[in-house]
N, C-alpha and C positions, 0 to 999 in steps of 0.2 A: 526675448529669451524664453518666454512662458511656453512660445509657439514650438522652438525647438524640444524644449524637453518631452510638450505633449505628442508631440510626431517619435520620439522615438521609439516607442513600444511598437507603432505599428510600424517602423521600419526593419524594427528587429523581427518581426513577425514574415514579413514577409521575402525579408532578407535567407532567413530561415528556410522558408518553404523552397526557395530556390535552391537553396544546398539542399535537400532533401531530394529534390528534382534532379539535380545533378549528378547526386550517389547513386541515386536509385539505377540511372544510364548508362553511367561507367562501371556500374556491377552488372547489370543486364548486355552490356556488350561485352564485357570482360570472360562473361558465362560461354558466351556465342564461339569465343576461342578452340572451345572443345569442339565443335561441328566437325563434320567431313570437310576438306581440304576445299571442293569445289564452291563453298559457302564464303570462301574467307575474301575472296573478293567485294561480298556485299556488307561483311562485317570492316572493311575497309575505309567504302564507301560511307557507310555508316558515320566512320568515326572522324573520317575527313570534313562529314557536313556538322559536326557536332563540334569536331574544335572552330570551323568558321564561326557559325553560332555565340562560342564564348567570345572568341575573338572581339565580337560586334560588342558581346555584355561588357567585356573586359574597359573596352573603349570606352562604354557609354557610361560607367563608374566612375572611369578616371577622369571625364568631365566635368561630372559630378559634382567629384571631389577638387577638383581645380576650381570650379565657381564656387562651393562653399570654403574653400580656402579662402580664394578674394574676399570672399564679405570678411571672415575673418581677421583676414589680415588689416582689412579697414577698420571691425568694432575696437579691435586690439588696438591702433593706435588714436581710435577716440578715446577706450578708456585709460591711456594712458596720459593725452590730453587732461583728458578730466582729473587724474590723483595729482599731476603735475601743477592745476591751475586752479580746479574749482574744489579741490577736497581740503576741507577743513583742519584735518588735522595733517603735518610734517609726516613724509615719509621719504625713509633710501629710497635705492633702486631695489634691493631684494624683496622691502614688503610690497610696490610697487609691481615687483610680478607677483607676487604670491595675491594681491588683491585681483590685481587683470586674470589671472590663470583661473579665482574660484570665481570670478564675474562670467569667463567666457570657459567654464567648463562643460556645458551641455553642449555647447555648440563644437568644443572640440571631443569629445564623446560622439555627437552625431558622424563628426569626421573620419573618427575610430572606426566606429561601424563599417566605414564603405572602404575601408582602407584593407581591415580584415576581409572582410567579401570580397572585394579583387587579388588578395591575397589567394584565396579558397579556389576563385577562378582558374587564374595561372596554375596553381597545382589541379586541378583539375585536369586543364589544360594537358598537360606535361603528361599525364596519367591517361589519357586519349592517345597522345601521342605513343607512349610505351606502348600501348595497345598496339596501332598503327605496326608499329615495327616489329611485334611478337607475329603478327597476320604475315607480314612479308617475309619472316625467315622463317615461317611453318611453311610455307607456300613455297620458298626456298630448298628447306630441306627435303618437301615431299617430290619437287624435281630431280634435286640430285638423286636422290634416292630411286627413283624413280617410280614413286607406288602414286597413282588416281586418285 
């Protein structure tokens, strides 16, 4: 449990850095909006290789997050083993959680973590894509209209 807690700072550090990486993108492409009409193709292109990109992040969290579930889900039912069988003193079932939940809180805290971050992703995501679609109906309206 020691190991979890000491890994969270630096997951939250670098969890971090990548939302910052990310904002920084979706406002730097977001800017690109304003170009002349004949740019909005690459600003397109752009945002298509960038929601793939998350796509792959998005996956690769929710793996993540599904193997540190398992382990979870295992320590949760040792140490439910253990108040049931090896703990000295009588307990329900409420203090029963409330003892397993403060035993395996770091570890569901670390979970939190990647939970929010793919959270952050998907809008992200979503926020690329809005993009996507403002490029194709500028593009749109500069045809009907007919101006270059």
């Amino acid at each position: 449990m020691a190991e979890v807690e000491e890994l969270i700072p630096e997951v939250e550090k670098k969890l971090e850095s990548s939302q910052k990486k990310w904002s920084s993108i979706v406002i730097s492409i977001k800017q690109r909006l304003f170009e002349e009409v004949q740019k909005m193709p690459e600003v397109e292109a752009e945002s298509i290789s960038h929601i793939q990109i998350l796509t792959d992040e998005i996956t690769s969290y929710s793996l993540r997050i599904a193997k540190h579930m398992s382990k979870y889900r295992k320590m949760e039912k040792e140490k439910f083993e253990f108040y049931c069988m090896g703990y000295k003193i009588k307990t329900n079932a409420a203090e029963k959680n409330k003892l397993i939940g403060a035993d395996l809180s770091s570890h569901q805290h670390h979970i939190n973590i990647f939970e929010i971050h793919v959270e952050f992703l998907r809008e992200t995501k979503k926020n690329l894509d809005n993009i996507r679609w403002a490029v194709k109906n500028k593009i749109e309206l500069y045809n009907q209209l007919g101006i270059n």
